[in-house]
N, CA, C and O of each residue as an XYZ file, in Angstrom:
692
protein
N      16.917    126.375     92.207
C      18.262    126.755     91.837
C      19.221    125.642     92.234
O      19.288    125.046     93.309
N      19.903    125.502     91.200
C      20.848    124.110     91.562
C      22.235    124.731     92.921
O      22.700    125.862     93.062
N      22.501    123.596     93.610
C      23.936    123.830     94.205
C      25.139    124.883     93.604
O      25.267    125.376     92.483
N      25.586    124.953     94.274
C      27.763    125.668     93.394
C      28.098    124.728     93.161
O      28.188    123.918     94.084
N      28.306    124.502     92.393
C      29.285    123.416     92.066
C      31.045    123.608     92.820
O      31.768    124.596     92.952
N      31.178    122.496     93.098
C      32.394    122.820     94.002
C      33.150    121.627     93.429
O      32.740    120.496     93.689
N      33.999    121.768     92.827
C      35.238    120.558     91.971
C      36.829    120.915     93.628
O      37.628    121.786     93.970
N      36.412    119.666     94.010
C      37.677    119.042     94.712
C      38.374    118.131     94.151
O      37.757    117.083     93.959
N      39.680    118.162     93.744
C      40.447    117.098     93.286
C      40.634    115.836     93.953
O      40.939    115.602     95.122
N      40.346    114.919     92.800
C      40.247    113.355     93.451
C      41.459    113.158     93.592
O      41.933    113.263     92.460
N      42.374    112.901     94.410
C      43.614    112.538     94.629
C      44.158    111.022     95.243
O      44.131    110.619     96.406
N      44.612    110.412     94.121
C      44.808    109.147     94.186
C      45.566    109.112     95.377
O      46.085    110.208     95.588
N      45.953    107.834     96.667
C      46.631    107.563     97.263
C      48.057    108.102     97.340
O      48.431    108.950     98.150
N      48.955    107.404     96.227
C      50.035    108.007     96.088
C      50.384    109.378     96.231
O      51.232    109.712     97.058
N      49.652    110.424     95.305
C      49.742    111.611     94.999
C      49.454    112.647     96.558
O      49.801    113.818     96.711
N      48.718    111.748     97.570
C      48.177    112.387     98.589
C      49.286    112.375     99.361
O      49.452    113.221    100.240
N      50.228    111.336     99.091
C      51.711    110.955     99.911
C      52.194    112.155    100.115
O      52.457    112.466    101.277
N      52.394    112.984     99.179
C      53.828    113.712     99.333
C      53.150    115.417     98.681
O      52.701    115.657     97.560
N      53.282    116.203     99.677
C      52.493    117.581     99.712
C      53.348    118.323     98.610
O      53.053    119.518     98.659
N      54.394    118.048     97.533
C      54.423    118.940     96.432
C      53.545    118.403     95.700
O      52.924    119.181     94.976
N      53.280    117.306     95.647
C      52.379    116.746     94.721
C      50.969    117.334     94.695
O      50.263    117.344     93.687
N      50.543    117.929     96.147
C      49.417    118.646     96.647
C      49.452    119.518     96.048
O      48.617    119.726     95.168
N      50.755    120.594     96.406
C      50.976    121.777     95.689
C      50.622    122.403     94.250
O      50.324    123.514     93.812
N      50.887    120.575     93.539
C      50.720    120.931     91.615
C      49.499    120.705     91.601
O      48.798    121.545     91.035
N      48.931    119.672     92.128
C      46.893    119.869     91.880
C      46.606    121.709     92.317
O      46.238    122.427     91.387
N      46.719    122.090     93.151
C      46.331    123.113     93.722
C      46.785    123.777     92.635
O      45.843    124.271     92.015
N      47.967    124.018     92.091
C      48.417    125.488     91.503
C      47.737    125.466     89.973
O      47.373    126.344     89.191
N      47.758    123.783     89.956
C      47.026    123.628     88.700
C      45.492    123.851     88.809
O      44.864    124.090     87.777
N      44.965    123.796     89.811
C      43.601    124.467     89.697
C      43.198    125.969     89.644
O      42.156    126.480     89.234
N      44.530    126.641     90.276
C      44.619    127.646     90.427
C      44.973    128.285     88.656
O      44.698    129.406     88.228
N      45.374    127.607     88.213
C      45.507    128.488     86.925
C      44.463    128.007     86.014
O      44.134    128.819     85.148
N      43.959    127.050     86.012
C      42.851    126.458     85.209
C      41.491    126.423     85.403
O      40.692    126.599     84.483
N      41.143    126.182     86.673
C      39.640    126.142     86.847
C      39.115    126.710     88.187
O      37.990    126.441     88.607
N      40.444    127.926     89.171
C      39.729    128.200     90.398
C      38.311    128.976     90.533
O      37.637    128.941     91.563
N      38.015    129.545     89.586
C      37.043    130.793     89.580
C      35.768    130.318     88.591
O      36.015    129.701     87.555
N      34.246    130.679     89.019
C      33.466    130.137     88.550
C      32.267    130.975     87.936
O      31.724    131.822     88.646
N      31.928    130.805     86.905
C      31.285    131.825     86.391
C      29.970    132.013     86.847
O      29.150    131.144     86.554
N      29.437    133.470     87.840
C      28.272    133.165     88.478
C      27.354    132.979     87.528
O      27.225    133.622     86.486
N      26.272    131.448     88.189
C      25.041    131.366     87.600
C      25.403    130.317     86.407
O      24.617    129.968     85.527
N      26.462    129.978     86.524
C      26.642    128.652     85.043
C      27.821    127.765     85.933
O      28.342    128.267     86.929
N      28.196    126.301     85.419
C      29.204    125.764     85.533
C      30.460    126.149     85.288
O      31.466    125.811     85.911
N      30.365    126.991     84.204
C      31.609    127.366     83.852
C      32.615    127.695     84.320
O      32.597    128.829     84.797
N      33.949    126.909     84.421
C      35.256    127.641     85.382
C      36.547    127.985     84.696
O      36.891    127.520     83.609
N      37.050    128.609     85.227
C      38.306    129.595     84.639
C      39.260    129.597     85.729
O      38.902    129.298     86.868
N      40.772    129.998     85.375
C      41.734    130.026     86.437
C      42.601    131.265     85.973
O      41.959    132.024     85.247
N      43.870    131.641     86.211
C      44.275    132.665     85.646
C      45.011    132.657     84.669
O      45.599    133.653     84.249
N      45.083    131.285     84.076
C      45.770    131.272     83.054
C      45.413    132.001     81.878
O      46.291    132.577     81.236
N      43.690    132.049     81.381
C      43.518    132.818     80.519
C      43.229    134.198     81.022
O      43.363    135.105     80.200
N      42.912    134.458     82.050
C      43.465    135.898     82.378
C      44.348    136.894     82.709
O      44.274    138.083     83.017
N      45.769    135.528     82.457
C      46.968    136.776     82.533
C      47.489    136.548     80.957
O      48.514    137.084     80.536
N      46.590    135.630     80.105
C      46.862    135.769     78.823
C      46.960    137.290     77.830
O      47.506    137.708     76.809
N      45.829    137.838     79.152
C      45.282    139.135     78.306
C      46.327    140.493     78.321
O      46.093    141.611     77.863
N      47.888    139.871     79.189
C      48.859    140.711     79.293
C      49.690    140.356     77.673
O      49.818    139.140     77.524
N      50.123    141.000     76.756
C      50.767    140.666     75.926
C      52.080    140.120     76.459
O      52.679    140.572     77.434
N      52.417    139.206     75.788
C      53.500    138.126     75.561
C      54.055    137.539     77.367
O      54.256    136.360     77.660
N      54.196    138.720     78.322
C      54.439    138.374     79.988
C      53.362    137.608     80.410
O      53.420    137.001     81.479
N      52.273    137.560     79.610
C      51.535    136.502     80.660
C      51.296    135.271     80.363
O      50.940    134.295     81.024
N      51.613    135.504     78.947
C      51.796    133.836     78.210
C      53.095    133.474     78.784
O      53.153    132.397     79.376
N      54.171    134.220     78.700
C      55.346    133.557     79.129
C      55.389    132.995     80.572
O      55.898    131.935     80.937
N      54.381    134.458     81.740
C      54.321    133.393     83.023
C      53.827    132.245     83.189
O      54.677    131.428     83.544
N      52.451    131.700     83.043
C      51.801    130.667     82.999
C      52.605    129.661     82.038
O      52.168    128.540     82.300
N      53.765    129.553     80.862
C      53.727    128.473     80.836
C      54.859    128.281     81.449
O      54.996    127.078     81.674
N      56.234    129.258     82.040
C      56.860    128.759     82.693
C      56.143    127.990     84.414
O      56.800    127.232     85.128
N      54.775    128.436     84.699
C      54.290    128.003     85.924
C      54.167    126.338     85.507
O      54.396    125.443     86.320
N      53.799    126.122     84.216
C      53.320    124.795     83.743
C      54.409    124.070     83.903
O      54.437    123.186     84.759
N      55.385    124.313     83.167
C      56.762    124.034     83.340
C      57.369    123.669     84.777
O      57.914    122.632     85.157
N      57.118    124.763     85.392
C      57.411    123.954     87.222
C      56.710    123.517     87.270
O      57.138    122.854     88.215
N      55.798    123.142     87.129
C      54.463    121.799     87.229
C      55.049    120.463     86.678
O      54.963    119.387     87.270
N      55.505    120.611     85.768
C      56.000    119.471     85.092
C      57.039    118.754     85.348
O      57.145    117.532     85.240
N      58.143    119.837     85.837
C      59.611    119.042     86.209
C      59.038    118.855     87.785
O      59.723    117.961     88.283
N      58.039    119.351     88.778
C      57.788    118.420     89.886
C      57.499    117.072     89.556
O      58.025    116.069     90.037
N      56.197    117.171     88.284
C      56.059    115.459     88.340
C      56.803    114.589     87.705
O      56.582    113.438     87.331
N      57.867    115.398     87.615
C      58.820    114.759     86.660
C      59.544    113.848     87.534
O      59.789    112.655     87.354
N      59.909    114.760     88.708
C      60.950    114.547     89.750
C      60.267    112.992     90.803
O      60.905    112.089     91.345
N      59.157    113.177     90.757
C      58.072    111.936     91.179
C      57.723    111.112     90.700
O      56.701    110.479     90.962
N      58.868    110.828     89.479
C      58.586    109.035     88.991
C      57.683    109.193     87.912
O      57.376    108.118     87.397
N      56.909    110.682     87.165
C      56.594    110.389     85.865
C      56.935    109.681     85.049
O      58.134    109.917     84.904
N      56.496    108.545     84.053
C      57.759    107.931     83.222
C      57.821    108.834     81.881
O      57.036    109.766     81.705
N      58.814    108.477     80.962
C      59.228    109.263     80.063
C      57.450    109.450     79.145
O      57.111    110.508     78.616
N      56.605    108.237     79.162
C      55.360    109.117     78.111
C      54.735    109.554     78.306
O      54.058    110.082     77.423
N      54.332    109.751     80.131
C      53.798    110.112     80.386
C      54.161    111.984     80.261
O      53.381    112.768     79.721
N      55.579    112.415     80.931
C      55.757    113.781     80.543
C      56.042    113.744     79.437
O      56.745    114.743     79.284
N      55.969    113.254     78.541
C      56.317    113.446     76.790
C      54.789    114.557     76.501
O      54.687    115.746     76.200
N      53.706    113.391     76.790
C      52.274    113.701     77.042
C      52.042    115.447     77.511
O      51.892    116.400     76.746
N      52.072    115.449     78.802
C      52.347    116.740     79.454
C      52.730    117.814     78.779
O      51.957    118.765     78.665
N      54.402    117.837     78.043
C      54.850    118.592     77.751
C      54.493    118.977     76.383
O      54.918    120.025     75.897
N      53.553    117.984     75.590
C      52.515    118.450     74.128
C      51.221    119.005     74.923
O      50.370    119.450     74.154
N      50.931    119.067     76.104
C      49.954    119.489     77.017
C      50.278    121.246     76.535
O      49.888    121.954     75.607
N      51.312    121.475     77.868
C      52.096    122.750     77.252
C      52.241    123.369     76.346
O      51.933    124.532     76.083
N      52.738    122.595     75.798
C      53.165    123.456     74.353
C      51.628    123.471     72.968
O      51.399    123.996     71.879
N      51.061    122.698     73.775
C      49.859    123.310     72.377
C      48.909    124.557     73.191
O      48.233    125.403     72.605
N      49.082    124.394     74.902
C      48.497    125.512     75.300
C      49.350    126.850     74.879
O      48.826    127.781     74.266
N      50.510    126.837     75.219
C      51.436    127.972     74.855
C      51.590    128.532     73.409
O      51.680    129.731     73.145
N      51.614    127.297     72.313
C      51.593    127.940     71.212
C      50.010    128.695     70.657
O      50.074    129.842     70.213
N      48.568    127.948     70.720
C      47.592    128.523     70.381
C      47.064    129.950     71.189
O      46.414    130.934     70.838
N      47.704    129.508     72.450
C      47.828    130.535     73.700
C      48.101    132.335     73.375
O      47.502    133.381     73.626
N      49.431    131.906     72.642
C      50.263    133.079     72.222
C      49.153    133.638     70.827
O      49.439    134.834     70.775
N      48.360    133.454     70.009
C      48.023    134.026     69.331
C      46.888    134.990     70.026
O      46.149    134.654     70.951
N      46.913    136.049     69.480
C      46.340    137.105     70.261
C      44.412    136.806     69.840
O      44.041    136.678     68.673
N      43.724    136.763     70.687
C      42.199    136.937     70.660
C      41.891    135.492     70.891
O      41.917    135.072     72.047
N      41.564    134.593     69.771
C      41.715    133.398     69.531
C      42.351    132.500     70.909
O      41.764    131.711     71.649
N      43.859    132.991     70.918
C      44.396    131.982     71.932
C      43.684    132.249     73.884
O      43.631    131.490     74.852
N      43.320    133.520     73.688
C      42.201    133.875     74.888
C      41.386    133.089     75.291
O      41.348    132.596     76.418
N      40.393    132.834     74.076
C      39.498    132.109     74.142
C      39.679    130.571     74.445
O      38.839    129.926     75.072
N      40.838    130.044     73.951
C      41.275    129.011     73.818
C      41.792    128.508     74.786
O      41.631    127.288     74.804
N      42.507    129.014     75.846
C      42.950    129.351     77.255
C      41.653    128.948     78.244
O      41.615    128.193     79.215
N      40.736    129.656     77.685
C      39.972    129.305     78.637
C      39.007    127.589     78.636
O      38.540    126.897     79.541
N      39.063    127.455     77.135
C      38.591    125.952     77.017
C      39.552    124.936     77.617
O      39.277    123.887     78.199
N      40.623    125.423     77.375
C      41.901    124.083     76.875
C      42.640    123.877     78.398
O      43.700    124.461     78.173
N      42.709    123.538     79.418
C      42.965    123.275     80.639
C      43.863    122.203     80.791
O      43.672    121.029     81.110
N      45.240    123.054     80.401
C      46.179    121.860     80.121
C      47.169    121.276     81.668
O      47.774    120.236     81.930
N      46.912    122.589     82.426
C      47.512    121.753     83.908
C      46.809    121.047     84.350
O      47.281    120.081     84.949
N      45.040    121.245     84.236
C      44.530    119.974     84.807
C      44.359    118.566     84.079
O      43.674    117.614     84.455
N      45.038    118.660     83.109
C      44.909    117.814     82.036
C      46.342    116.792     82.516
O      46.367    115.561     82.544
N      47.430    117.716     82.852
C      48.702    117.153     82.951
C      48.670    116.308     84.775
O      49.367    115.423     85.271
N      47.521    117.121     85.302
C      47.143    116.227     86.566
C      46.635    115.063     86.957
O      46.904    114.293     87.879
N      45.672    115.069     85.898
C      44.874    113.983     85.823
C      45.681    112.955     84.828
O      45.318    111.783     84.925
N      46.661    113.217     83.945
C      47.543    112.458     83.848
C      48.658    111.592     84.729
O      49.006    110.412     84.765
N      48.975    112.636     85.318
C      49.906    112.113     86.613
C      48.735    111.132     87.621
O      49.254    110.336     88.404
N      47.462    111.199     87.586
C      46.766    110.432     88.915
C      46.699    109.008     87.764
O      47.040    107.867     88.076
N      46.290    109.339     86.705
C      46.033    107.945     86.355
C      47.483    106.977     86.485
O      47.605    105.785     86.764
N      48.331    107.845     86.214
C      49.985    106.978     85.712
C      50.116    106.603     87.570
O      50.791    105.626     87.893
N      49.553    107.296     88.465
C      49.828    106.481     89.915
C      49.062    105.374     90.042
O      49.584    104.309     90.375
N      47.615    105.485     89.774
C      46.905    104.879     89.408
C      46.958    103.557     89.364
O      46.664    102.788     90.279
N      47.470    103.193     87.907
C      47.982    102.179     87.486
C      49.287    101.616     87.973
O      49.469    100.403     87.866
N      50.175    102.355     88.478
C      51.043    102.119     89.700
C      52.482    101.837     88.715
O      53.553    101.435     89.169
N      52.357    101.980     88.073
C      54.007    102.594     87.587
C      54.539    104.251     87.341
O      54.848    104.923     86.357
N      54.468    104.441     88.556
C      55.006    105.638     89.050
C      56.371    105.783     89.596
O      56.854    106.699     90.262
N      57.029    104.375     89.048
C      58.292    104.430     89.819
C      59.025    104.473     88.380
O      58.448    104.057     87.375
N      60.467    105.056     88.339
C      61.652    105.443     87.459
C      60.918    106.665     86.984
O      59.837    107.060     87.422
N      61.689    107.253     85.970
C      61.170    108.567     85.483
C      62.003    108.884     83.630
O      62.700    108.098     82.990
N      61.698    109.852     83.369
C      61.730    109.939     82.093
C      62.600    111.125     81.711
O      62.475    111.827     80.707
N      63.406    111.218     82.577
C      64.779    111.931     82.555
C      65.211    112.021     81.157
O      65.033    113.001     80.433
N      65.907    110.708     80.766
C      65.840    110.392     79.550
C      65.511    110.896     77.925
O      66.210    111.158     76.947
N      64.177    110.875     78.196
C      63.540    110.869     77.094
C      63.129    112.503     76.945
O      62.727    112.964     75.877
N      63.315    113.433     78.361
C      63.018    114.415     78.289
C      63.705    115.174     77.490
O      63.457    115.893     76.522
N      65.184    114.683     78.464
C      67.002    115.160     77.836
C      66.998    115.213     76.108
O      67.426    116.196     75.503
N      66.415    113.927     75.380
C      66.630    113.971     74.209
C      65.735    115.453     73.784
O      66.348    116.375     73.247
N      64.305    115.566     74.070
C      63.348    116.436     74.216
C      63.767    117.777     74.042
O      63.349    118.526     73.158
N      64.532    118.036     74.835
C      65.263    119.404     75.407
C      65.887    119.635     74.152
O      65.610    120.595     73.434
N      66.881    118.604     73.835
C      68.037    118.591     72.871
C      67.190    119.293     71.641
O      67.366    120.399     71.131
N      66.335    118.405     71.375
C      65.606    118.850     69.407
C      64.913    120.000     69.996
O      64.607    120.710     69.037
N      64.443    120.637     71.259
C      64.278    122.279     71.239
C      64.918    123.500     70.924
O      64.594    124.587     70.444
N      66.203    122.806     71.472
C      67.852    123.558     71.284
C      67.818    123.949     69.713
O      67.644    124.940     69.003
N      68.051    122.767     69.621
C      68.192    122.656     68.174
C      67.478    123.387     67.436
O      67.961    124.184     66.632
N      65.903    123.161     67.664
C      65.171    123.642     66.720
C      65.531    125.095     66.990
O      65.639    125.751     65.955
N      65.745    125.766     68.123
C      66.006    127.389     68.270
C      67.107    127.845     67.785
O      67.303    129.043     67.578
N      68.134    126.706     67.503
C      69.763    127.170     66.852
C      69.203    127.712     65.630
O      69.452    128.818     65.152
N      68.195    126.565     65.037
C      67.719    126.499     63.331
C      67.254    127.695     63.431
O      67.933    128.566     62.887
N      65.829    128.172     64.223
C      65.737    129.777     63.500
C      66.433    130.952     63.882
O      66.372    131.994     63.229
N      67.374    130.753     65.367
C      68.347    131.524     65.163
C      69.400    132.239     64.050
O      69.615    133.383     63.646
N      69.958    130.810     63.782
C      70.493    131.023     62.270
C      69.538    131.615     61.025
O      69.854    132.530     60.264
N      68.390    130.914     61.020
C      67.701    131.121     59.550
C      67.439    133.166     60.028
O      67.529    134.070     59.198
N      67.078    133.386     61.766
C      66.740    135.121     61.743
C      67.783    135.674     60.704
O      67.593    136.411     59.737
N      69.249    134.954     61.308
C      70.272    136.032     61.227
C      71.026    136.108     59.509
O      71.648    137.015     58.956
N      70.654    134.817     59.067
C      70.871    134.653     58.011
C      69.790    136.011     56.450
O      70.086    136.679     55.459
N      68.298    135.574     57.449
C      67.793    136.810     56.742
C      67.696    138.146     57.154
O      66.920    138.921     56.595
N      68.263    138.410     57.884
C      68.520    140.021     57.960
C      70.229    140.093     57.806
O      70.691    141.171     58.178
N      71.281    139.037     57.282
C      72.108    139.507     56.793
C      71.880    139.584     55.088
O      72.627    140.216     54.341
N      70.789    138.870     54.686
C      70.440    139.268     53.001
C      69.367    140.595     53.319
O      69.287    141.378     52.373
N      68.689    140.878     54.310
C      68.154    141.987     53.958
C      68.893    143.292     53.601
O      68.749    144.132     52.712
N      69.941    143.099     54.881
C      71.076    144.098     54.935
C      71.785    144.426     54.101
O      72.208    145.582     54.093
N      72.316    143.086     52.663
C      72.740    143.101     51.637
C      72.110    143.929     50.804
O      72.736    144.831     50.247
N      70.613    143.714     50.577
C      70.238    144.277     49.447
C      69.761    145.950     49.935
O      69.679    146.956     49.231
N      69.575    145.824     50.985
C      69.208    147.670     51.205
C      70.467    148.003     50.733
O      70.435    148.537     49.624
N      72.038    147.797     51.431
C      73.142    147.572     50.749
C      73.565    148.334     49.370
O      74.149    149.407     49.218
N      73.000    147.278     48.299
C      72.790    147.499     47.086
C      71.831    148.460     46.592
O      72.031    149.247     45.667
N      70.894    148.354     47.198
C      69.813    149.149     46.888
C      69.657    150.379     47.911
O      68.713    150.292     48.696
N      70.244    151.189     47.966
C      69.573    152.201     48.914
C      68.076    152.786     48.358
O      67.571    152.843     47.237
N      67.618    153.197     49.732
C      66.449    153.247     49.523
C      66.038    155.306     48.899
O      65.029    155.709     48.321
N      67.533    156.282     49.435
C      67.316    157.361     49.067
C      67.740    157.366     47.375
O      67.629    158.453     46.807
N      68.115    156.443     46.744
C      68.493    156.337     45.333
C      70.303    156.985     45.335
O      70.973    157.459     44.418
N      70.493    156.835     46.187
C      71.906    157.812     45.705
C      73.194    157.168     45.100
O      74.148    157.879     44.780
């Protein structure tokens, strides 16, 4: 019978510096790969198991990702590196949110440890200094935006729905 496999995070120099940085490996293992499937390699965290709460548990885990992100943000990420990250996120969150499918998908797709091992290489290579404030800000902006757009487009079609029930009642009178 083989060993447990036991995954300790390799933690580059830098990253070992400064204990929030500890904190996001950890929480990121904690949602991605703490728990191990007896009798196989296979590991899981709770991200795809609080998926299985409708819409509250997708929404917790990716706001957890999210504080994951503006820590390494705050630590000299540069702007491509969280550009990176935050398509990390958001393709976990969007395939995430589809019900059955995004379950499954949750459990393959291990995007905090993905956004970790991003952050070790970018220390790594040792431009870990300035940050991507910047490029985030613009980021933020075309989210806004994009939520003004279907804000408007909701309200726009349920003021033509409203029109035509309107016109059309539905008891004929």
């Amino acid at each position: 019978m083989l060993p447990p496999v036991v995954s300790s995070p390799v933690v580059s120099p830098a990253a070992n510096a400064d204990p929030r940085l500890r904190w996001v490996a950890h929480v990121a293992r904690l949602l991605d790969s703490q728990f191990r499937l007896p009798g196989t390699r296979f590991r899981f965290g709770l991200d795809p198991v609080l998926g299985f709460i409708p819409i509250l548990g997708d929404l917790g885990t990716t706001a957890v990702s999210v504080a994951l992100l503006l820590t390494m943000l705050r630590h000299g990420a540069s702007g491509a590196v969280v550009v990176r990250m935050g398509l990390n996120i958001l393709v976990d969150s969007l395939v995430g949110a589809v019900p059955i499918l995004g379950n499954l998908f949750d459990f393959a797709y291990k995007s905090n440890e993905r956004n970790v091992e991003l952050l070790r290489r970018h220390y790594a290579e040792g431009r870990h200094t300035g940050s991507g404030r910047g490029l985030v800000a613009l980021v933020l902006l075309g989210f806004v935006a994009l939520l003004g757009l279907v804000a408007w487009g909701s309200a726009a079609l349920l003021r033509g729905a409203w029109q035509y029930f309107e016109a059309h009642p539905l008891g004929g009178a």
